[in-house]
C-alpha positions as CSV (number, residue, x, y, z in Angstrom):
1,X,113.9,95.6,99.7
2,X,115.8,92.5,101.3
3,X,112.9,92.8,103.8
4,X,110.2,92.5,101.5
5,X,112.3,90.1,99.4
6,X,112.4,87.3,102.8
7,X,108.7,88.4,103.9
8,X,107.2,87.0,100.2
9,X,108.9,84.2,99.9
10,X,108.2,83.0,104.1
11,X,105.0,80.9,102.6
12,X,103.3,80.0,99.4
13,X,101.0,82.9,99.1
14,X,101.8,85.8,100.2
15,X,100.0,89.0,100.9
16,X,101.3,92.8,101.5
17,X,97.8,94.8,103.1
18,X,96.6,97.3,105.1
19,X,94.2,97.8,107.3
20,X,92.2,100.2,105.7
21,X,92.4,99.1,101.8
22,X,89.2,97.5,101.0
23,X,90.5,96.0,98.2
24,X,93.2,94.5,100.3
25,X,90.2,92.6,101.9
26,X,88.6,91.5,98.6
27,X,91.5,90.2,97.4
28,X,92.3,88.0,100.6
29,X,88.7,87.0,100.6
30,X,88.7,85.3,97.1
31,X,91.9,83.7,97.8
32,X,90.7,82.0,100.9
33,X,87.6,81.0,98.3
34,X,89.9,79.2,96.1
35,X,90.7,77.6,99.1
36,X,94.4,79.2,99.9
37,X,95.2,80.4,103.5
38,X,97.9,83.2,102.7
39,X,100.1,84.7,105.0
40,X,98.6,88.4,105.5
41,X,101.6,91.2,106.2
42,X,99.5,94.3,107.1
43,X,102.3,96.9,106.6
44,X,100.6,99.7,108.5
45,X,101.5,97.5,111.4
46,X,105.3,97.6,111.1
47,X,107.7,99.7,112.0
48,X,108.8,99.9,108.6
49,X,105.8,100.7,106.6
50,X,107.1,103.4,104.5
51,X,110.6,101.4,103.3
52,X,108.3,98.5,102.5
53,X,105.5,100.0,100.1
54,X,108.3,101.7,98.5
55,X,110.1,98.7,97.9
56,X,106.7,97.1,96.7
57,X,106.3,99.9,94.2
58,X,110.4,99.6,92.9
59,X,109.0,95.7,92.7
60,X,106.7,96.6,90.0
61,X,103.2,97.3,92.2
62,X,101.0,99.9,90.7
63,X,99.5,100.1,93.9
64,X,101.8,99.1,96.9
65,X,99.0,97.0,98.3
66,X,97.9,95.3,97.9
67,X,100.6,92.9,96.2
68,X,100.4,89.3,96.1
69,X,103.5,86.8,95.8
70,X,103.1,83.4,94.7
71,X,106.3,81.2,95.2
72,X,108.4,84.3,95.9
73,X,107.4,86.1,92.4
74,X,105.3,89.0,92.3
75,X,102.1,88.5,90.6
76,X,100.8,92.1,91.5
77,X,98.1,93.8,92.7
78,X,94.3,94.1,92.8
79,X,94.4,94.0,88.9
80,X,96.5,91.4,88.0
81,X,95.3,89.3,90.4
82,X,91.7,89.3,89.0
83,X,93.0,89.4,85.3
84,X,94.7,85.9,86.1
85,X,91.8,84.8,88.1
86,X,89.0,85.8,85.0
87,X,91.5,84.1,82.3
88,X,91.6,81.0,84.4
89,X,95.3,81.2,84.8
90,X,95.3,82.2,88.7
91,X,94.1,78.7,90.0
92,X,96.7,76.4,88.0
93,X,99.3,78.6,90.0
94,X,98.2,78.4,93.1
95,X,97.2,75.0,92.9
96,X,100.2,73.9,94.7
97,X,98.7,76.1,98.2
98,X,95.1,75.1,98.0
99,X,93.4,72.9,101.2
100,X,90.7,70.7,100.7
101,X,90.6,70.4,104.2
102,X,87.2,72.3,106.0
């Protein structure tokens, strides 16, 4: 868990993925709409894949990906994340991590 715990808070935004979850990819692609380059850990990739979705799921994920941190906190996963985004409550806290830049 102390893995996980230094991995979501490296950045702003935060992404645990893999792969093969297409609604790992959705959720990346509407953050990078809103403007917010996130820093993408694709789990299947590590050595440690197992320990970390296990940790993710202890963390309170549903699903263990994928699961989105903002500022260190767990927002959650595919669900949550679009729950905040259709209240309107998902932009105010990323606000900090958006670009204007092109």
């Amino acid at each position: 868990m102390d893995k996980v715990m230094r991995m979501s808070s490296e950045k702003g935004v935060v992404i645990f993925t893999k792969d093969s979850c297409c609604l790992c990819y959705a959720v990346q692609i509407l953050f990078r709409d809103l403007r917010v380059q996130p820093t993408i850990h694709e789990i299947d990739n590590d050595p440690d894949c197992r320990e970390i979705e296990k940790a993710l799921v202890r963390l309170g994920c549903t699903n263990a990906v994928p699961a989105v941190f903002v500022s260190g906190k767990l927002v959650g996963s595919t669900n949550e994340v679009m729950s905040l985004h259709l209240s309107g409550s998902l932009v105010p806290l990323i606000k900090p991590y958006q670009s204007f830049h092109n």
